[in-house]
N, C-alpha and C positions, 0 to 999 in steps of 0.2 A: 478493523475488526468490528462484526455486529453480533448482534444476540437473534435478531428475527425480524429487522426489518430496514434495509437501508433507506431512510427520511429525507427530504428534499432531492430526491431523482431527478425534478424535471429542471432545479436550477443548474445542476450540475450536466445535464443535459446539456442546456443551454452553455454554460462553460465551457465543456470539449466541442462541442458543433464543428467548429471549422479548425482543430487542430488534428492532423492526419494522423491514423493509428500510429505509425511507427517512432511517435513522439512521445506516446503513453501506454500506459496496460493496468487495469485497476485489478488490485489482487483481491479479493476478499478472504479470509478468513471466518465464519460464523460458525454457530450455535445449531441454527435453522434454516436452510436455505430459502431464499425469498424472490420474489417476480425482480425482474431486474427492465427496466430501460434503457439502462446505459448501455452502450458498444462498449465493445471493446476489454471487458473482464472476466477474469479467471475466478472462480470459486477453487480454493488450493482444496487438499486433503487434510480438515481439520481436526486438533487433537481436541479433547474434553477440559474447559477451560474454569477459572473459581476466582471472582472478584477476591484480589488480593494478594493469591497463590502465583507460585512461580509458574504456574501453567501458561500465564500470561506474557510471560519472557522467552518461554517454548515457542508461541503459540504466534510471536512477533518476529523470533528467528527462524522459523516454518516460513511466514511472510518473505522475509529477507531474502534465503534460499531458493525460494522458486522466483524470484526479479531477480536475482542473481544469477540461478541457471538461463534466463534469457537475456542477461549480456545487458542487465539495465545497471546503468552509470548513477544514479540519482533515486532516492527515494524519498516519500513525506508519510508520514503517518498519517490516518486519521482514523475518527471513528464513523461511526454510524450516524451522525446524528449532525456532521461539522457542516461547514458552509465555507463558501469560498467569501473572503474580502481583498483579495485583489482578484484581477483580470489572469489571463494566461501568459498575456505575454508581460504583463508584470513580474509576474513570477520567473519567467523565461528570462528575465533582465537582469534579475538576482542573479539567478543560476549560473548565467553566462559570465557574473564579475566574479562572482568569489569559487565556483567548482574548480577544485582543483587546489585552493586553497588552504593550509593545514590547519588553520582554525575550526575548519569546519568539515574535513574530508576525512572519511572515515570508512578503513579497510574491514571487508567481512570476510574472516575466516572459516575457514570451515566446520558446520557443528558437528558432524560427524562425531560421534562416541561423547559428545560434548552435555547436551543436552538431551537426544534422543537415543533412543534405546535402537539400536540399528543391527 
């Protein structure tokens, strides 16, 4: 999620380079829409959000939703502002030991009538 500017573009850049679209897809959620660099992301249909407020819970199950309607297995949060401290396929190494795993796998239901006024 950002407010109006997503920060360090060009390390993150340099992060996806050589991992093939059909590995990733960056959702955004914001405030403001802003210049982007990156390949490969989606600006969703954002709702009106308030540090603190459940708008924020919306506003992450909104996120969830559309990597979910494209059949994405894996998710990571971030904000606007984070920075990568491992490599890809570091992270890729994780993912591959424990997905799937129950400690850490986690089913998203549908928010339908849940959350959003539908």
């Amino acid at each position: 999620m950002i407010k109006d500017q997503f920060f360090n573009q060009e390390i993150w850049k340099e992060f996806f380079k050589d991992i093939p679209h059909n590995e990733y897809k960056i959702y955004i959620h914001y405030k403001q829409k802003c210049p982007m660099i990156l390949e490969n992301h989606e600006f969703i249909n954002s709702i009106p959000t308030k540090w603190g407020s459940i708008s924020l819970v919306k506003a992450t199950f909104r996120l969830f939703e559309c990597a979910k309607n494209d059949n994405c297995t894996m998710m990571f949060l971030l904000s606007g502002d984070t920075l990568p401290l491992q490599s890809y396929s570091n992270i890729a190494k994780i993912k591959n030991t424990y997905f799937g795993k129950k400690r850490i796998r986690t089913t998203l239901r549908t928010t339908k009538n849940v959350f959003f006024d539908t």
